[in-house]
N, CA and C atoms as a LAMMPS dump frame, in Angstrom:
ITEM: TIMESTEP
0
ITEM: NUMBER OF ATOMS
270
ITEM: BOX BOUNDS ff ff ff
-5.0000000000000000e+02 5.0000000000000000e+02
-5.0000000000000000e+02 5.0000000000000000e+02
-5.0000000000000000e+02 5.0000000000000000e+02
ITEM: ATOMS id mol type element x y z
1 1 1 N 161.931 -441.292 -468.636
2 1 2 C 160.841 -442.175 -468.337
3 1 3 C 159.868 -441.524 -467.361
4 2 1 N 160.623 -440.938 -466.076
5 2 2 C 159.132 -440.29 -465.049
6 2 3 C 159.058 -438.832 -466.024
7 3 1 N 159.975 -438.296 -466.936
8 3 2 C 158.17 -437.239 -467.799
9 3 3 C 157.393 -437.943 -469
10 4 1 N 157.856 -439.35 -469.158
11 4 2 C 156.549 -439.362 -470.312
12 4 3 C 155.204 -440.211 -469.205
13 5 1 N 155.941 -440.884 -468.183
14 5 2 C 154.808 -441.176 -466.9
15 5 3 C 154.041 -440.415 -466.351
16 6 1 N 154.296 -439.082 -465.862
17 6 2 C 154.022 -437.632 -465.316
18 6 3 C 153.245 -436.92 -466.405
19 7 1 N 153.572 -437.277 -467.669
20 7 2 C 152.397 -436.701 -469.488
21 7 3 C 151.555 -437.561 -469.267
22 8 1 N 151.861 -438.948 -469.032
23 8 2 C 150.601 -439.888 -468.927
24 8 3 C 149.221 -439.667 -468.178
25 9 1 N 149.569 -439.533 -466.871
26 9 2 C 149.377 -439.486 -465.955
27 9 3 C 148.354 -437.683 -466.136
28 10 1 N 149.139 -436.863 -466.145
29 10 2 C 148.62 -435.766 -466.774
30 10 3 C 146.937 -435.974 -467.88
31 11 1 N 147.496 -436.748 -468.813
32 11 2 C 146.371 -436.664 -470.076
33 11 3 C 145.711 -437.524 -469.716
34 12 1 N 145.962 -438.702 -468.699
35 12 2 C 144.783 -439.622 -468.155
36 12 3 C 143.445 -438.837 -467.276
37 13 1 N 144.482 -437.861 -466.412
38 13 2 C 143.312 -436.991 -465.603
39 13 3 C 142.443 -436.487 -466.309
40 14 1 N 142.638 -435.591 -467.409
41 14 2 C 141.948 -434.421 -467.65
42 14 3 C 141.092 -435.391 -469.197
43 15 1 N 141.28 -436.768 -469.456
44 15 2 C 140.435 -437.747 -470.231
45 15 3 C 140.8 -437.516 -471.448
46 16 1 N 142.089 -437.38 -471.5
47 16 2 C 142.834 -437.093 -473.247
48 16 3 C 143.706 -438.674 -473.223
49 17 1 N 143.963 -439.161 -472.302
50 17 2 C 144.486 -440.448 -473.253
51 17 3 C 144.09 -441.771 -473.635
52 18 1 N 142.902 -441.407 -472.952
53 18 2 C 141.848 -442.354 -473.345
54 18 3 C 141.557 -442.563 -474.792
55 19 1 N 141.226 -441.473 -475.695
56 19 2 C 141.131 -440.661 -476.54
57 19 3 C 142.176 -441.345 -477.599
58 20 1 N 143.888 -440.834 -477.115
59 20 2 C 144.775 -440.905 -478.153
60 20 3 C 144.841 -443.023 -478.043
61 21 1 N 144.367 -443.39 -477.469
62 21 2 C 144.625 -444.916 -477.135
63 21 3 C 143.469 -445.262 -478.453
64 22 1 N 142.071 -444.692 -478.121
65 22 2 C 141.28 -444.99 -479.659
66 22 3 C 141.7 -444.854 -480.724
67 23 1 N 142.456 -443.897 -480.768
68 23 2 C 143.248 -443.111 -482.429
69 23 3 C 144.548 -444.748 -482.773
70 24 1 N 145.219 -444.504 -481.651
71 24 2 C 146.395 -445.036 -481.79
72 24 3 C 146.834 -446.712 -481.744
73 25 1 N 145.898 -447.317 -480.738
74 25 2 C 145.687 -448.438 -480.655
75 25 3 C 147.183 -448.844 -479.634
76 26 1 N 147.796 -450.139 -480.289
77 26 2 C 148.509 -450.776 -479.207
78 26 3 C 149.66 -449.832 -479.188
79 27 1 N 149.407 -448.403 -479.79
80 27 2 C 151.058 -448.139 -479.822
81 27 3 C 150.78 -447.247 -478.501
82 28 1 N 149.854 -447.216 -478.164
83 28 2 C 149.293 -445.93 -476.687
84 28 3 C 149.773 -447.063 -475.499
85 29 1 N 150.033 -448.12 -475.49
86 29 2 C 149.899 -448.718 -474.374
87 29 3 C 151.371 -449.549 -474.033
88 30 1 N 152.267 -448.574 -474.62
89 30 2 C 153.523 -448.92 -474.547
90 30 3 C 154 -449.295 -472.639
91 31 1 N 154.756 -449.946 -472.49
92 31 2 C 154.872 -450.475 -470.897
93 31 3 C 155.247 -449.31 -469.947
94 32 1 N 155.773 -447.793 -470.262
95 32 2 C 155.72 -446.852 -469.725
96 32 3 C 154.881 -446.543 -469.67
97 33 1 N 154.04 -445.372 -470.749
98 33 2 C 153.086 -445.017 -470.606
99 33 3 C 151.743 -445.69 -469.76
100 34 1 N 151.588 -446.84 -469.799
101 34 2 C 150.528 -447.769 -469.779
102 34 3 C 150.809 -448.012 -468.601
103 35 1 N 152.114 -447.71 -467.726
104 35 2 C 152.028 -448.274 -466.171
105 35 3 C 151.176 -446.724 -465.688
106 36 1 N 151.479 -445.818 -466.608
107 36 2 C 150.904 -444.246 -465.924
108 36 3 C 149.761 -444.326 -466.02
109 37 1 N 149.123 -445.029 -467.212
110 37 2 C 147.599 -445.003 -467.165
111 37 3 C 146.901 -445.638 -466.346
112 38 1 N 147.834 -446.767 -465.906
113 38 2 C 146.966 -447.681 -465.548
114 38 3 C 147.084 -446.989 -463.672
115 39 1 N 148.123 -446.564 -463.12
116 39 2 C 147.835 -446.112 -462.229
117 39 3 C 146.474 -445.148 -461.701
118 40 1 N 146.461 -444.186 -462.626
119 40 2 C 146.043 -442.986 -462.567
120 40 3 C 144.532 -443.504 -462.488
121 41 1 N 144.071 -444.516 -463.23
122 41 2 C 142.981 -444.562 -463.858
123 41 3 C 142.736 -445.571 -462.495
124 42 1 N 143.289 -446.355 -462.048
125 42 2 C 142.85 -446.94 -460.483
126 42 3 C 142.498 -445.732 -459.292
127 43 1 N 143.035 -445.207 -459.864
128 43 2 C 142.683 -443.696 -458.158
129 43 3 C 141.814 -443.031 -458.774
130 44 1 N 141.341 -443.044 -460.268
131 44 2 C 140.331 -441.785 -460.362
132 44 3 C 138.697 -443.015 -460.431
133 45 1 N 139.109 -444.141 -460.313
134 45 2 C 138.01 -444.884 -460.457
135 45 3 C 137.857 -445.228 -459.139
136 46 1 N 138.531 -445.038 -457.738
137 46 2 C 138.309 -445.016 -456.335
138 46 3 C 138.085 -444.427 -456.173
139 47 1 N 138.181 -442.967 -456.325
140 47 2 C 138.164 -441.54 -455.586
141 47 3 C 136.977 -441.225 -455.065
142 48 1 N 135.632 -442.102 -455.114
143 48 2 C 134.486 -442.18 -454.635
144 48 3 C 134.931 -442.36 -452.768
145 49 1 N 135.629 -443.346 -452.677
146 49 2 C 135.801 -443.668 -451.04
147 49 3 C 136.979 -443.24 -450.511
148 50 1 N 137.447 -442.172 -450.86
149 50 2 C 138.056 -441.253 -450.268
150 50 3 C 139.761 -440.986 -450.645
151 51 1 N 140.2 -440.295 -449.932
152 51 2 C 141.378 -440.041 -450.696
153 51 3 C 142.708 -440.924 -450.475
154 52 1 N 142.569 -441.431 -448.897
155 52 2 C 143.763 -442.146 -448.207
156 52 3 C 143.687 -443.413 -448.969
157 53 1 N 142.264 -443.991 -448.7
158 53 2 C 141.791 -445.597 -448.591
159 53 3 C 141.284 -445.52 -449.984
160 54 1 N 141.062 -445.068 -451.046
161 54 2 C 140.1 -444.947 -452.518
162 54 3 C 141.736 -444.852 -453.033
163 55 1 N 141.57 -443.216 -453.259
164 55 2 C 142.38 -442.779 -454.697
165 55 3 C 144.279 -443.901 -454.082
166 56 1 N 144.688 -443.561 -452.734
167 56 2 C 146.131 -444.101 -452.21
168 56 3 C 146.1 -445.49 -452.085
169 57 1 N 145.345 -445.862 -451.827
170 57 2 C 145.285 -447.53 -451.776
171 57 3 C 145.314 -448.213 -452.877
172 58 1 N 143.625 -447.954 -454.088
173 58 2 C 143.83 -448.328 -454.911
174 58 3 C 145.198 -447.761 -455.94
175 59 1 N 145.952 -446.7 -456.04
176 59 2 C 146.645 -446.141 -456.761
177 59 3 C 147.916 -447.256 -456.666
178 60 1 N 148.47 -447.638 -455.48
179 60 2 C 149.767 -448.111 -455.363
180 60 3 C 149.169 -449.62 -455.089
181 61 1 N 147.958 -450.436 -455.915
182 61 2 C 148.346 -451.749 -455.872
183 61 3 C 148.797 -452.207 -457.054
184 62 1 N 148.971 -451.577 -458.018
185 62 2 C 149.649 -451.498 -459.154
186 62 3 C 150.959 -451.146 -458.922
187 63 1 N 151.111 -449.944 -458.524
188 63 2 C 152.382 -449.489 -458.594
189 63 3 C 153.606 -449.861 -457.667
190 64 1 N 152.696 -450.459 -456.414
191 64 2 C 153.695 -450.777 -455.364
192 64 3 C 154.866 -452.16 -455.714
193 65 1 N 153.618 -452.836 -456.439
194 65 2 C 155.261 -454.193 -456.668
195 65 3 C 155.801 -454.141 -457.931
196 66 1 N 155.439 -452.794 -459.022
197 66 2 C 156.102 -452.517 -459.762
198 66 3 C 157.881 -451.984 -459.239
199 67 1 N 157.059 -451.179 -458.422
200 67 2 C 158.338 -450.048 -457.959
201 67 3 C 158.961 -451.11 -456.523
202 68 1 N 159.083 -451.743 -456.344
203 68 2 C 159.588 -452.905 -455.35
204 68 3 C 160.719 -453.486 -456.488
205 69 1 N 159.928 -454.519 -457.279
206 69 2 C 160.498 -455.048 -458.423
207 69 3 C 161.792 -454.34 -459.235
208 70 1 N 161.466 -452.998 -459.433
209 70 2 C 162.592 -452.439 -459.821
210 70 3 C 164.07 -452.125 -458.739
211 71 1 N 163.457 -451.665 -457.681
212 71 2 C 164.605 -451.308 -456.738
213 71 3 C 164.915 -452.857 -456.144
214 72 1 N 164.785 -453.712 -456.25
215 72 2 C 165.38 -454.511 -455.8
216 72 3 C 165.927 -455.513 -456.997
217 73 1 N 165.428 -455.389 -458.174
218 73 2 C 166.265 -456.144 -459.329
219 73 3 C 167.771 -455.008 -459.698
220 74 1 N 167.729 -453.697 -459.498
221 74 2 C 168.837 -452.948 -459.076
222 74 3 C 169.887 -453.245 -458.681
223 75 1 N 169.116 -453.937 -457.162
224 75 2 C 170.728 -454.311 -455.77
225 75 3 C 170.707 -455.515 -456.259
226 76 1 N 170.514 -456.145 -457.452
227 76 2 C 170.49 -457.139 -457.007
228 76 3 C 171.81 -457.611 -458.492
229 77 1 N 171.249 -456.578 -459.211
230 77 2 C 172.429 -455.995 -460.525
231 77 3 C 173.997 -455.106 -459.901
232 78 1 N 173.507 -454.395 -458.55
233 78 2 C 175.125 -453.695 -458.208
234 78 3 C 175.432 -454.826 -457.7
235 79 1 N 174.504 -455.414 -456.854
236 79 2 C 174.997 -456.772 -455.656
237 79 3 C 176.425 -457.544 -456.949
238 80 1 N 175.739 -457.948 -458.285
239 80 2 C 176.778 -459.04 -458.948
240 80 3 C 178.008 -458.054 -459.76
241 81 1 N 177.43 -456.99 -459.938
242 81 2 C 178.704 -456.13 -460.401
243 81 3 C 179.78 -455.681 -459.475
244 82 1 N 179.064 -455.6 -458.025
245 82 2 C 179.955 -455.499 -457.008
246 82 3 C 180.702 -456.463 -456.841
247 83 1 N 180.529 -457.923 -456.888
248 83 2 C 180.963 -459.25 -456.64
249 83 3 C 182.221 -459.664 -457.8
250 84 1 N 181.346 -459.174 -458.996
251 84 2 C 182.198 -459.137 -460.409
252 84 3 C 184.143 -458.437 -460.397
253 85 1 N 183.489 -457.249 -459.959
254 85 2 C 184.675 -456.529 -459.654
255 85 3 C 185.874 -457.046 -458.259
256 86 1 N 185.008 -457.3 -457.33
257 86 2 C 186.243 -457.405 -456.394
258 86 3 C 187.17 -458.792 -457.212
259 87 1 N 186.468 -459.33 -457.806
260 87 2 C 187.467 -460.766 -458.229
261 87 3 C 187.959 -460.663 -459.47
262 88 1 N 187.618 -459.337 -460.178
263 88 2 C 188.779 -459.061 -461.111
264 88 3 C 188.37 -459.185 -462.457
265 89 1 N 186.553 -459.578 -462.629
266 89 2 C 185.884 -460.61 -463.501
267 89 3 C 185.459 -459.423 -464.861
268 90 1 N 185.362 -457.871 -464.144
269 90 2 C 184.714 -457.151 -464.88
270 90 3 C 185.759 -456.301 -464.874
């Protein structure tokens, strides 16, 4: 999953997946790929006001409660497998 995000992300910069999204339609905007685009394409559409506060700010308001969301639906999956096990369930 982080190399077809990291290809995304890649062909978003250099204005190639813009491109394969015309060709391809809804199949370009699969929920991986499409979290890479959609990042990438928030920081290169800030990058006017600078790099911290433009490209870092806007970049991770997308990505930040993505990547929250995951690490904590995680503990929250060992949390009941942990619970599962001590009582014998799993």
């Amino acid at each position: 999953m982080a190399t077809l995000i990291f290809i995304t992300m890649l062909l978003t910069g250099f204005g190639v997946y813009d491109r394969i999204g015309q060709f391809a339609g809804a199949g370009s905007t699969i929920p991986v790929t499409g979290f890479g685009n959609s990042v990438i394409s928030a920081a290169i559409e800030h990058r006017s006001e600078g790099f911290i506060i433009g490209v870092g700010g806007n970049m991770f308001k997308l990505a930040g409660p993505v990547i929250v969301y995951g690490v904590f639906s995680a503990f929250v999956i060992v949390l009941i497998k942990t619970i599962f096990k001590q009582w014998g369930g799993l």
